[in-house]
MARROVO-426847 format. One line per 2 residues: number of its first residue (from 1); their letters; for each residue y, z, x of N, C-alpha, C. Coordinates in steps of 0.1 Angstrom, whole numbers, plus 5000, padded with zeros to 4 digits. Example, Ala and Ser with C-alpha at 12.3 -4.5 7.8 and 13.67 -1.06 7.14 Angstrom:
BEGIN
1) as) 4943,5078,5132,4955,5078,5123,4967,5078,5132 | 4978,5071,5128,4989,5071,5137,5000,5079,5129
! end
This chain:
BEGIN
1) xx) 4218,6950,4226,4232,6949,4227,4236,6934,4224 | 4248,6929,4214,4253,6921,4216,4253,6908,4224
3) xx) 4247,6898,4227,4252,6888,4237,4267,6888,4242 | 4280,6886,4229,4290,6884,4231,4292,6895,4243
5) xx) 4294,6909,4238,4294,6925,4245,4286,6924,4257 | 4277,6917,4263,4272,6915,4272,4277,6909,4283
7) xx) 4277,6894,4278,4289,6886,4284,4301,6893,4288 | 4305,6899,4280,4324,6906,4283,4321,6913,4293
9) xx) 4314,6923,4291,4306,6936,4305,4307,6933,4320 | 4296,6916,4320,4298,6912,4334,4312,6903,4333
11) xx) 4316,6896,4327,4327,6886,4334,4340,6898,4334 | 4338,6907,4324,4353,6915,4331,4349,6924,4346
13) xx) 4337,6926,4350,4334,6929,4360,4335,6920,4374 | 4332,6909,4368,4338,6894,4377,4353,6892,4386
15) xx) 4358,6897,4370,4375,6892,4374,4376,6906,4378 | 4374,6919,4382,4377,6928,4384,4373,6930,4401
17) xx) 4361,6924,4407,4359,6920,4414,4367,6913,4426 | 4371,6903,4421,4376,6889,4427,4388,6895,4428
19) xx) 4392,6903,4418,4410,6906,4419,4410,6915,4430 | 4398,6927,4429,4399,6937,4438,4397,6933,4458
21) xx) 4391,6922,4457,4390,6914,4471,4402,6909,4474 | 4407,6902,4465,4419,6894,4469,4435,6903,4470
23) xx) 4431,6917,4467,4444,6927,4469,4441,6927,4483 | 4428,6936,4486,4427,6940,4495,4431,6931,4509
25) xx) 4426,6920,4509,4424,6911,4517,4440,6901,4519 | 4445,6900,4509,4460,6893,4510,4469,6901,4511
27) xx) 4467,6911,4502,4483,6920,4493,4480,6930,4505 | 4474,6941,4506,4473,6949,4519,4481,6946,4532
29) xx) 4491,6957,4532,4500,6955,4548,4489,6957,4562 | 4478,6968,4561,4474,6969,4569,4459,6969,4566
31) xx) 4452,6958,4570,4436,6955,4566,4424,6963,4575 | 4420,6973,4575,4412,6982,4581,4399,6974,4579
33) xx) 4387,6973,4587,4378,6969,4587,4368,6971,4577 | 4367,6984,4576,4361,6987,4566,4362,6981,4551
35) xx) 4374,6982,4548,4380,6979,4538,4374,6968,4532 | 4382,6955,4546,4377,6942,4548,4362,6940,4540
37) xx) 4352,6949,4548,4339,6944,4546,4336,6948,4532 | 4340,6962,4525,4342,6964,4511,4346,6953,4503
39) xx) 4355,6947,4507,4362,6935,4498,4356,6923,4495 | 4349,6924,4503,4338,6910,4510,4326,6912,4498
41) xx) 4321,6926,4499,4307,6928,4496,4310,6930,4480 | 4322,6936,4476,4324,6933,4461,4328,6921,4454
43) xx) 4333,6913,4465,4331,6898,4460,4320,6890,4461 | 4312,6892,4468,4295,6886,4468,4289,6890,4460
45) xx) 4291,6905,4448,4280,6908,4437,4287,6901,4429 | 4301,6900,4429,4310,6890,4415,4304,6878,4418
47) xx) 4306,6871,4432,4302,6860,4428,4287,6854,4425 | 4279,6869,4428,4265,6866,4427,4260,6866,4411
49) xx) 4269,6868,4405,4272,6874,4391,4279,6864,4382 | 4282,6855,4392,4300,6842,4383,4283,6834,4382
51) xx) 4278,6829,4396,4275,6818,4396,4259,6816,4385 | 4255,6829,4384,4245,6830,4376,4251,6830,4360
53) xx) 4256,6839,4362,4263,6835,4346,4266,6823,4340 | 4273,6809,4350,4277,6804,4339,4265,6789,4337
55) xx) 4253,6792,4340,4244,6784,4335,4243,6793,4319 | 4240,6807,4317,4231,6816,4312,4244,6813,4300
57) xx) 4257,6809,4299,4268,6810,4292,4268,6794,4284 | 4257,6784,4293,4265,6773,4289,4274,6762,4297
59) xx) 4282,6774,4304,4296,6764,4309,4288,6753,4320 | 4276,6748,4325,4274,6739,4333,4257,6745,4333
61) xx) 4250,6735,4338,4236,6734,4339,4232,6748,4350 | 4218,6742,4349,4210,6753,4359,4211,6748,4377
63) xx) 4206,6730,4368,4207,6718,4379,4222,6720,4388 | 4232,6715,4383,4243,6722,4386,4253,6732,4394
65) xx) 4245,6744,4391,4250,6757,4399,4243,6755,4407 | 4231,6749,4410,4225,6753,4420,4224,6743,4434
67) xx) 4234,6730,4426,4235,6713,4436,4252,6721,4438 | 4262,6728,4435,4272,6727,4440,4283,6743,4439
69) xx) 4272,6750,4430,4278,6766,4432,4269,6778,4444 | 4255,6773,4444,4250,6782,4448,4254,6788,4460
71) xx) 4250,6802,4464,4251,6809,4477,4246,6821,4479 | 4236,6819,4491,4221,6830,4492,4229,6843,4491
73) xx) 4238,6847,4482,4241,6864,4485,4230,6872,4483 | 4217,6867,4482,4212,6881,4481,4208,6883,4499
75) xx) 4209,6878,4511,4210,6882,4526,4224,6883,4530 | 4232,6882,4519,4248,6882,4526,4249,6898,4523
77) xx) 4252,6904,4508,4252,6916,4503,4249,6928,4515 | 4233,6927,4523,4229,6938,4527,4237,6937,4539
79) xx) 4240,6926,4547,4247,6923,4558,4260,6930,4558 | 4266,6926,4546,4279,6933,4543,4278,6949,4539
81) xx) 4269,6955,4531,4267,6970,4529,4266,6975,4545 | 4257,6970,4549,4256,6978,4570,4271,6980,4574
83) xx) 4275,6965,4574,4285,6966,4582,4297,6975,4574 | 4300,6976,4564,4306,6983,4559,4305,7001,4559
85) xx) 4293,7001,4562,4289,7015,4565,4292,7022,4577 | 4287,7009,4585,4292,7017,4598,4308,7012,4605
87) xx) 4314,7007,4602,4326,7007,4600,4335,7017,4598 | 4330,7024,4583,4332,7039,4575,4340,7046,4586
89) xx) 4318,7049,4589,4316,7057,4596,4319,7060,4615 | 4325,7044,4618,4326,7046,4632,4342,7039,4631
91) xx) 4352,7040,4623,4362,7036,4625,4369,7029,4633 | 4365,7041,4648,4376,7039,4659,4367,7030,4670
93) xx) 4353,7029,4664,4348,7021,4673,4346,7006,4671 | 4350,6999,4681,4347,6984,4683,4336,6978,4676
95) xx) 4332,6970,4669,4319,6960,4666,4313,6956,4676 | 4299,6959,4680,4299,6952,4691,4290,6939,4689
97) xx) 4290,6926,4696,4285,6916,4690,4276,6914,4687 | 4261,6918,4698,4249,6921,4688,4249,6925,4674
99) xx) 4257,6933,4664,4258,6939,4656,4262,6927,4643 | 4269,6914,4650,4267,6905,4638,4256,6897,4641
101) xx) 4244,6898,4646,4234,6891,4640,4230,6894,4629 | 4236,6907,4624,4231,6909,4609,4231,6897,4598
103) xx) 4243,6888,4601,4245,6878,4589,4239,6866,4595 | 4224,6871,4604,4218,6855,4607,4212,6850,4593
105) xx) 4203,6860,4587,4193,6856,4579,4205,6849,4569 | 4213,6849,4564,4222,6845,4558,4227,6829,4560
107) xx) 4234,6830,4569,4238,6815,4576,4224,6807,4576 | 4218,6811,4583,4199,6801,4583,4199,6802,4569
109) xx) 4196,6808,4558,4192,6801,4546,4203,6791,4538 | 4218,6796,4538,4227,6788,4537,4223,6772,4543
111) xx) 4224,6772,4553,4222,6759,4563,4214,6752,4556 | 4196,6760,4553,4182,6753,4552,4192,6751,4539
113) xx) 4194,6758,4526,4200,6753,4508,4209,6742,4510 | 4219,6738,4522,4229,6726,4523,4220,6717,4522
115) xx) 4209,6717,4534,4203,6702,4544,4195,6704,4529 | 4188,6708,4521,4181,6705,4507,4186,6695,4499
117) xx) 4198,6699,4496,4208,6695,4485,4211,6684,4493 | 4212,6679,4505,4216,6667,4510,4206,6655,4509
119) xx) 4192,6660,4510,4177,6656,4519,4168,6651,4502 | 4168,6663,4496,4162,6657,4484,4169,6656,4471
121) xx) 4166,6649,4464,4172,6642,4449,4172,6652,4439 | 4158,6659,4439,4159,6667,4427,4161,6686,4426
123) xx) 4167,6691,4422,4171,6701,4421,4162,6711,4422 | 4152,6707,4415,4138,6718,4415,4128,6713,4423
125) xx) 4131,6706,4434,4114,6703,4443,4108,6717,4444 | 4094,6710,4450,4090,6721,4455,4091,6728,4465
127) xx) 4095,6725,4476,4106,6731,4486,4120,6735,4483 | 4125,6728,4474,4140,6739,4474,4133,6749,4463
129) xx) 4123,6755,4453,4121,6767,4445,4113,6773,4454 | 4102,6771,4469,4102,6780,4478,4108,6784,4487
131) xx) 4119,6778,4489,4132,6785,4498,4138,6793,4490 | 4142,6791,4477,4150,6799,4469,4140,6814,4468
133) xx) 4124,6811,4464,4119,6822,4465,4118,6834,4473 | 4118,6827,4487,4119,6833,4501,4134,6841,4500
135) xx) 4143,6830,4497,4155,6839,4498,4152,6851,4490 | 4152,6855,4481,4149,6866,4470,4144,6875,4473
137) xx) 4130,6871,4481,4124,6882,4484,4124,6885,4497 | 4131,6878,4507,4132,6882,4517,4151,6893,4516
139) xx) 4155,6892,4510,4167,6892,4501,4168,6911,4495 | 4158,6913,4494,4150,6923,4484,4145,6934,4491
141) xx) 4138,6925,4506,4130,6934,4513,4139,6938,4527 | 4155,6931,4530,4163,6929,4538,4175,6945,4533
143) xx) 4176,6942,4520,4186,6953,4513,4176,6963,4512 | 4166,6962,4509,4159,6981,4508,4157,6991,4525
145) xx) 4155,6979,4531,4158,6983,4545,4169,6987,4552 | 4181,6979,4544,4196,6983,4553,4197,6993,4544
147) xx) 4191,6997,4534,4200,7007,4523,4197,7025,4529 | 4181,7019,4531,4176,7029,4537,4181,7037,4554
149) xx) 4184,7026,4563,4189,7029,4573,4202,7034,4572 | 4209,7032,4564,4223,7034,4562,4225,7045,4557
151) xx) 4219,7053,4549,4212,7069,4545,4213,7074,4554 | 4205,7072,4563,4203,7078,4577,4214,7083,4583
153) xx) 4216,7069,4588,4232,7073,4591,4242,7081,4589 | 4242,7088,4575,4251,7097,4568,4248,7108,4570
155) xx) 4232,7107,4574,4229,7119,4573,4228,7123,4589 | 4227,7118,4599,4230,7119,4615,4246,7120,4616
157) xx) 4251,7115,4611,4267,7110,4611,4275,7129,4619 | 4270,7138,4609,4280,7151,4615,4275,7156,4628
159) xx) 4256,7154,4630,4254,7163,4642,4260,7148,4654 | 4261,7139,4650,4267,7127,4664,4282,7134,4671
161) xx) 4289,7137,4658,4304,7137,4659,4308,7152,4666 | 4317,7150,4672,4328,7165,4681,4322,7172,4670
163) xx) 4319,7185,4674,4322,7198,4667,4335,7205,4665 | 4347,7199,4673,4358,7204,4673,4364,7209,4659
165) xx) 4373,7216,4653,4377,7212,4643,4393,7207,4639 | 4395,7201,4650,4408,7191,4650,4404,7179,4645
167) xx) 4393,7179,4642,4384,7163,4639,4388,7167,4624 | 4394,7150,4618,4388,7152,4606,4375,7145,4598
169) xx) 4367,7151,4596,4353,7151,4591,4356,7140,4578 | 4349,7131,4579,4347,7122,4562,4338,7130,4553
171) xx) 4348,7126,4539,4332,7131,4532,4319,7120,4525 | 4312,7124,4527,4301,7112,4527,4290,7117,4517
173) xx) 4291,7129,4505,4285,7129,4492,4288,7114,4484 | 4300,7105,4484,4301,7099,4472,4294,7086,4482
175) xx) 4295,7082,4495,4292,7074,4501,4272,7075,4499 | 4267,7084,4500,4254,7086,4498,4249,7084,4482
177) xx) 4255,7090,4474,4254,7086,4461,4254,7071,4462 | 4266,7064,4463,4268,7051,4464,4250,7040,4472
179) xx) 4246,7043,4478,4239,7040,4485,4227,7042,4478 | 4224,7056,4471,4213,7059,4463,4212,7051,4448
181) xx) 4224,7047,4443,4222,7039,4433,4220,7022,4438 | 4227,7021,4445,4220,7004,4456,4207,7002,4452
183) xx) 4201,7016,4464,4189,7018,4463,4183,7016,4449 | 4186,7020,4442,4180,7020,4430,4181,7007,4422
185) xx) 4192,6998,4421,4197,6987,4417,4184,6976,4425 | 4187,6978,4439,4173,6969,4444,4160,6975,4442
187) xx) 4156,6983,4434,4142,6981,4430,4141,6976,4418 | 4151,6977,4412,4153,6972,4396,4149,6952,4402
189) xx) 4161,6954,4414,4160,6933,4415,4146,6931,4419 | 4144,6939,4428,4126,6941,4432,4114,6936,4423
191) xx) 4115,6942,4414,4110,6941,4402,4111,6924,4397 | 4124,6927,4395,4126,6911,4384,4123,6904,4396
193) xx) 4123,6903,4406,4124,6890,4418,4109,6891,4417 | 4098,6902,4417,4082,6896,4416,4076,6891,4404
195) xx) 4087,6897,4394,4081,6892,4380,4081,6877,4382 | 4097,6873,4386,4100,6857,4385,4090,6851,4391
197) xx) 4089,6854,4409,4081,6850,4415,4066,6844,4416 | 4060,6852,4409,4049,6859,4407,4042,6854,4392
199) xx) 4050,6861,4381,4046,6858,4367,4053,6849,4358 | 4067,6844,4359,4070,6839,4349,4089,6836,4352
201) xx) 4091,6825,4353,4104,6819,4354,4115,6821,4351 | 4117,6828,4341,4124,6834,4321,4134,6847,4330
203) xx) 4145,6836,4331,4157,6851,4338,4164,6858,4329 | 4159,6857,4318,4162,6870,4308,4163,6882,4308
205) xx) 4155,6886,4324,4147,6897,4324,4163,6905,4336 | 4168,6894,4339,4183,6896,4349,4192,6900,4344
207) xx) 4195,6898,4334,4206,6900,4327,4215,6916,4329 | 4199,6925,4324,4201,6941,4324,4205,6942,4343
209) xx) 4201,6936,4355,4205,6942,4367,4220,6932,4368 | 4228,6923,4359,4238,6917,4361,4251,6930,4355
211) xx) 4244,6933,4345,4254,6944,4337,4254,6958,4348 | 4244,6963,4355,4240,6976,4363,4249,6968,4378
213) xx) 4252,6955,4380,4260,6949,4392,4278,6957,4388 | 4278,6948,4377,4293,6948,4372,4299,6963,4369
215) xx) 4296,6972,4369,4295,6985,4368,4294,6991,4384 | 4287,6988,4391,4288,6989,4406,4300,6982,4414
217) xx) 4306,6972,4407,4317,6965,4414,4330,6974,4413 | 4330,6979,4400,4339,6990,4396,4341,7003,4404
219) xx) 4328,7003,4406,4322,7016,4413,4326,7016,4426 | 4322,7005,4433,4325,7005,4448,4336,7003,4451
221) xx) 4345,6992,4443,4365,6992,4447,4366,7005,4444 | 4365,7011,4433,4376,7027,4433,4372,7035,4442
223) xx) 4358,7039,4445,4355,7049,4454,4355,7047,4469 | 4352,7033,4473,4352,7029,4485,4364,7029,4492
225) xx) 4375,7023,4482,4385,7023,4486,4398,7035,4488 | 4393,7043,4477,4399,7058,4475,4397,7068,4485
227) xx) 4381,7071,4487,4378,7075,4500,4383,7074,4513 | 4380,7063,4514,4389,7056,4525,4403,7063,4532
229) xx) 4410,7057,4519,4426,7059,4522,4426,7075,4521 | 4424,7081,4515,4425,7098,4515,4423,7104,4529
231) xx) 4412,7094,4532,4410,7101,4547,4415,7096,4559 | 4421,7084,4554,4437,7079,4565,4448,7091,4564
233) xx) 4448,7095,4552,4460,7104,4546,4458,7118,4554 | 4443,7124,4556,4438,7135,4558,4444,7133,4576
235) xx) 4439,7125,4584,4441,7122,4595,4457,7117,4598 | 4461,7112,4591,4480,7111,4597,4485,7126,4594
237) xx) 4480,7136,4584,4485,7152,4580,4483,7156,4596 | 4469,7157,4597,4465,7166,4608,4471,7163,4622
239) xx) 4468,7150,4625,4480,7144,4635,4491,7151,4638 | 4500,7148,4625,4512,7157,4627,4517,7168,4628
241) xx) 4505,7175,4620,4503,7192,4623,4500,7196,4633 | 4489,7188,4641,4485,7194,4660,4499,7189,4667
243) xx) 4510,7187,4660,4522,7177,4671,4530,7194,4670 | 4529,7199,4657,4537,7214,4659,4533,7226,4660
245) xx) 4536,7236,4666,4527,7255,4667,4528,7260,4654 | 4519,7260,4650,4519,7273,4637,4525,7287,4641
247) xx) 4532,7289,4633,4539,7303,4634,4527,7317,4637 | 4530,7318,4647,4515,7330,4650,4518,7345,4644
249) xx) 4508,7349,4638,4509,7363,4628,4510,7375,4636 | 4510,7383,4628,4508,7395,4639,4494,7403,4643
251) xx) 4487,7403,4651,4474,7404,4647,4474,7419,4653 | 4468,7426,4641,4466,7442,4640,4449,7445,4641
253) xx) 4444,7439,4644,4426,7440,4641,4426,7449,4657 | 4415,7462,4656,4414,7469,4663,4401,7463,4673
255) xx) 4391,7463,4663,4379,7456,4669,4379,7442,4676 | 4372,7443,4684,4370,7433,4694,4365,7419,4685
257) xx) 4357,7423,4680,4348,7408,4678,4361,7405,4666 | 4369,7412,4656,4377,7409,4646,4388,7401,4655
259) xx) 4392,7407,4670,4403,7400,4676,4399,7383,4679 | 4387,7383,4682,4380,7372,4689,4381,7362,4675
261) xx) 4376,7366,4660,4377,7356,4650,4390,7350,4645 | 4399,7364,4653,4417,7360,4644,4418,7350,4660
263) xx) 4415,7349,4672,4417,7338,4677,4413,7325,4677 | 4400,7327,4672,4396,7314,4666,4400,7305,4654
265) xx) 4406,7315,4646,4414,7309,4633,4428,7304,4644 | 4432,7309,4647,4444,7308,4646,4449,7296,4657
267) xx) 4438,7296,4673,4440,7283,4680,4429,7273,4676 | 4420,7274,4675,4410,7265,4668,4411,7261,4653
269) xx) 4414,7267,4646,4416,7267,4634,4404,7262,4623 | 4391,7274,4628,4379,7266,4619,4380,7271,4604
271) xx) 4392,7272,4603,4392,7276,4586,4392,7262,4579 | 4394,7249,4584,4401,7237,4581,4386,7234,4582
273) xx) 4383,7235,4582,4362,7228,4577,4359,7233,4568 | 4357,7228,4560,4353,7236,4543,4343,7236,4544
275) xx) 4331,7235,4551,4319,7239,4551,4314,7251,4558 | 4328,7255,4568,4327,7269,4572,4320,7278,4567
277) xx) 4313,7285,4575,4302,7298,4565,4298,7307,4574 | 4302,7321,4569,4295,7336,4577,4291,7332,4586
279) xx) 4279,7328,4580,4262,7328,4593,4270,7318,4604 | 4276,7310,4605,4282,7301,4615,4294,7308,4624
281) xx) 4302,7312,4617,4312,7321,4621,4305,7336,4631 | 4300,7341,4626,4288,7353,4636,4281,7348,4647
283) xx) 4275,7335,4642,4271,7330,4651,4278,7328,4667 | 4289,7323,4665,4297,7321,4671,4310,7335,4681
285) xx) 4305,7344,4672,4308,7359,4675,4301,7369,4683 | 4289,7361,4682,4273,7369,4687,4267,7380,4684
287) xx) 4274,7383,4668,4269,7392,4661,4260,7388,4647 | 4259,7399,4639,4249,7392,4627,4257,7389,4614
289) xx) 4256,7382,4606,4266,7379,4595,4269,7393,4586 | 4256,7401,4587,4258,7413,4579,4273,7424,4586
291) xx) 4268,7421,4599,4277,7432,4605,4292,7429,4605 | 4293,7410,4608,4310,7408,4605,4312,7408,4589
293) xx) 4305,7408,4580,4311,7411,4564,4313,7425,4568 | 4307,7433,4577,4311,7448,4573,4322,7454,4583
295) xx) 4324,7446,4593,4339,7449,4598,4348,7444,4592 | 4353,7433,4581,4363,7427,4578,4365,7436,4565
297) xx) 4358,7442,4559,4350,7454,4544,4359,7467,4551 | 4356,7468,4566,4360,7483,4567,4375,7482,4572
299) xx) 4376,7473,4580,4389,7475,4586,4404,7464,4577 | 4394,7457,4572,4404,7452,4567,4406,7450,4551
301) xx) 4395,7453,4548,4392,7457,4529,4393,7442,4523 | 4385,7432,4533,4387,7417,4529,4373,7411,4528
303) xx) 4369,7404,4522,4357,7395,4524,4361,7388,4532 | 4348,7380,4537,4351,7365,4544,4354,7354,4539
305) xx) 4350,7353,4526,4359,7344,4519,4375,7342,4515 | 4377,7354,4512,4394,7360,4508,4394,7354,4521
307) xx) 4389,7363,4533,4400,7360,4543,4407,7348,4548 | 4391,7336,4551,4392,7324,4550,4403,7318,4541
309) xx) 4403,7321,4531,4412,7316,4520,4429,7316,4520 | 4431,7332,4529,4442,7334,4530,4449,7327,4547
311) xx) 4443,7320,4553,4448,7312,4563,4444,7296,4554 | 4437,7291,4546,4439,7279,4539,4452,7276,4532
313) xx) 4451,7287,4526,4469,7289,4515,4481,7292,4528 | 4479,7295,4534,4491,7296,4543,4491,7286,4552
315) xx) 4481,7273,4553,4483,7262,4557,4488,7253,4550 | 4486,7254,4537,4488,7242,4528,4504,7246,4523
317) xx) 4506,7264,4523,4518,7263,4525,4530,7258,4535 | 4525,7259,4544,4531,7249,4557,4533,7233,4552
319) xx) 4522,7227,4548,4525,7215,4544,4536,7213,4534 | 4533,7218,4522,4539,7217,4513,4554,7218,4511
321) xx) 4557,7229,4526,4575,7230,4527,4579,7220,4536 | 4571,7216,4542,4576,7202,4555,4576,7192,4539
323) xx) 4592,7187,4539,4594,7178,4538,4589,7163,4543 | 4582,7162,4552,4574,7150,4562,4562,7150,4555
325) xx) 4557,7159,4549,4546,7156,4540,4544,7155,4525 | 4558,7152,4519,4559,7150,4509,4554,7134,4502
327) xx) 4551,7125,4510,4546,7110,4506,4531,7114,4501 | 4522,7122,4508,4508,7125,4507,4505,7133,4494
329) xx) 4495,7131,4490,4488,7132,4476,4482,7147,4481 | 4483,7152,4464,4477,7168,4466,4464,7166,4469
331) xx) 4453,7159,4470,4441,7162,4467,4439,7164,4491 | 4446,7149,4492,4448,7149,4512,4452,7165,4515
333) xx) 4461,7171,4510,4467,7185,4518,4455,7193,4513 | 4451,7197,4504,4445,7206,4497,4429,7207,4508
335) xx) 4426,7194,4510,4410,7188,4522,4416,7189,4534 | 4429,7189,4536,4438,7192,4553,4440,7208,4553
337) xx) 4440,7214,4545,4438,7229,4546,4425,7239,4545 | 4416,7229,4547,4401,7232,4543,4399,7240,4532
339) xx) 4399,7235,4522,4395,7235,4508,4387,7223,4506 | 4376,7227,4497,4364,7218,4496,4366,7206,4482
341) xx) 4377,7213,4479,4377,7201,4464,4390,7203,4461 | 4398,7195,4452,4411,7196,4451,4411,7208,4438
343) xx) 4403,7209,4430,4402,7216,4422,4404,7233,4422 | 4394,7236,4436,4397,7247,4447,4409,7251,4448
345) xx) 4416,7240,4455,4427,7239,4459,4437,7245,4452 | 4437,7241,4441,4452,7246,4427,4445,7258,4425
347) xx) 4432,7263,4423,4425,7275,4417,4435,7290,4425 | 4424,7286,4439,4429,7293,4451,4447,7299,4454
349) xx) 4452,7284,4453,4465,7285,4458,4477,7292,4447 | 4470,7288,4433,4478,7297,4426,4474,7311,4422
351) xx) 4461,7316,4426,4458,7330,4425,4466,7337,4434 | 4468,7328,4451,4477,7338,4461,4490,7340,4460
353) xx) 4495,7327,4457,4508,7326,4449,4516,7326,4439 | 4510,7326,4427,4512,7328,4417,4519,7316,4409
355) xx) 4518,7304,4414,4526,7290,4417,4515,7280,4416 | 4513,7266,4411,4506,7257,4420,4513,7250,4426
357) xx) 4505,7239,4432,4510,7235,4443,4520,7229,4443 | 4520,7216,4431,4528,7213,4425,4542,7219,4426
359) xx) 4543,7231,4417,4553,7236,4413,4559,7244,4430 | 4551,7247,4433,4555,7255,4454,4564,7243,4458
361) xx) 4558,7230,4458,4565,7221,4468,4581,7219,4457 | 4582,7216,4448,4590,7209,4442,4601,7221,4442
363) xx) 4595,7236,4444,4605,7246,4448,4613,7245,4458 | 4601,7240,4469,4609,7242,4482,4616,7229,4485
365) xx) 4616,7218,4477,4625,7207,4478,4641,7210,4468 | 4637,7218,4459,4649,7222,4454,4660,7232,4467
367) xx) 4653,7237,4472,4659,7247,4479,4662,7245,4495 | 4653,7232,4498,4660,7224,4503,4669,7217,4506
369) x) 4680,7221,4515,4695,7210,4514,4694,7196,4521
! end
């Protein structure tokens, strides 16, 4: 690839970086922690990315960046991924203070890189390129550890949380994804931090994990932050919907256990978990999944999916005529009606209605006075 085309890759990833921290962090009415740490951690790969580059560019020595730009992000980064994770994931809960010792290893190497640059003359002693090494690979061996624990997390995260289904549930596919290419990005730096270490000086070999950074900077503002807000969005919907009674249907089901599931839809409302499924629903009926597909078959000539489907669409119908929910984005109502993907969402809603969503709400605003 081009040098020039190389260059452009990371430094528009830079400025894309730096801008995306500095929205968040100044322009933002209301700064959620998460966010915060998001904004943090995408400005630590920019600038882990500014300050390497502009020896590699030219614009100032090696000696240089490293007497008056440097900064150990590689123990800041993993400090900031944790905390960012469980932030996500524990929103409503407090930081508790043990929990920032995470950014010791950080500050201590900061500290030792100042008292260097004060203490000795030359840029490359041999104590400041064993500190630098340490940092790397202690750096290296710090992020594959928080990356891994933080997995964990996502994946304990649903059996910790209420089973209720007034909860609204995060979704934590793009969060895990996210984490699995980390993962993968620090074996890539793994690599080059033992090569340097180990075999040979020549950070040539960096370049390819600076381009796979700047591509992740991109990656983490849109999705980190998109995520995010959707499920601020998902949670002020539902809020306001437990504040009013759903209009109760008429329920004609003869059989018992059918009476018992139309009350659970209708006061519990487990249709609004899109991961809902037969075997769970039976479960909870104390019958076998075969037998409730074959009462809802006999008595009501419905699958469990139709059925499910036809209390999602008559929720999202609710939303869609309340005027009070017209600020919120289709993809928030569509995941507040338990539908699994927004895609779903229009598929479903215009099969029942004959309408999408779109076009339903903008009806019922016409026809509203």
């Amino acid at each position: 690839m081009n040098t020039t085309v190389i260059f452009g890759i990371i430094i528009a990833g830079i400025v894309q970086g730096f801008i995306f921290a500095v929205t968040v962090l100044a322009v933002s009415k209301k700064r959620y922690r998460c966010l915060v740490f998001l904004a943090l951690l995408v400005a630590a790969i920019a600038y882990s990315n500014f300050q390497y580059m502009l020896p590699e560019m030219g614009v100032i020595t090696q000696e240089e960046m490293s007497l008056y730009l440097y900064v150990p992000v590689a123990t800041l980064a993993p400090a900031l991924i944790l905390m960012f994770v469980k932030t996500f994931l524990e929103t409503e809960l407090p930081i508790r203070k043990w929990q920032w010792f995470i950014f010791l290893p950080f500050v201590s190497f900061y500290l030792a890189d100042i008292y260097l640059r004060i203490t000795t003359s030359s840029a490359y002693s041999p104590t400041k390129v064993f500190v630098w090494n340490l940092e790397e690979v202690f750096g290296v061996l710090m992020t594959f550890t928080v990356l891994v624990y933080s997995l964990k997390l996502t994946y304990t995260y649903r059996q910790k949380r209420s089973k209720g289904s007034l909860e609204v549930k995060r979704s934590l596919n793009w969060l895990r994804i996210t984490l699995l290419l980390l993962l993968s990005t620090t074996l890539i730096w793994g690599y080059g931090t033992a090569k340097m270490v180990f075999f040979t000086t020549d950070w040539q070999w960096f370049v390819f994990l600076w381009i796979v950074m700047s591509f992740l900077i991109y990656w983490l503002g849109y999705a980190g932050r998109y995520k995010f807000e959707l499920w601020l969005e998902r949670k002020k919907i539902r809020q306001n919907v437990t504040k009013t009674s759903n209009p109760s249907q008429k329920d004609t089901w003869e059989n018992p256990h059918l009476k018992q599931l139309e009350k659970l839809m209708k006061d519990e409302k487990l249709f609004l978990d899109s991961q809902l499924s037969l075997e769970s629903v039976a479960a909870q009926l104390g019958i076998s999944p075969s037998h409730l597909s074959r009462l809802l078959n006999q008595e009501g000539n419905i699958s469990f999916t139709h059925y499910l489907n036809a209390f999602r669409v008559q929720e999202a119908i609710q939303l869609l005529g309340n005027a009070s929910f017209n600020r919120y984005t289709m993809t928030a109502i569509g995941l507040e009606s338990g539908f699994n993907s927004k895609s779903a969402f229009f598929r479903i809603f215009k099969d029942k209605t004959g309408q999408s969503p779109f076009a339903y709400q903008k009806n019922q605003l016409v026809q509203t006075p």
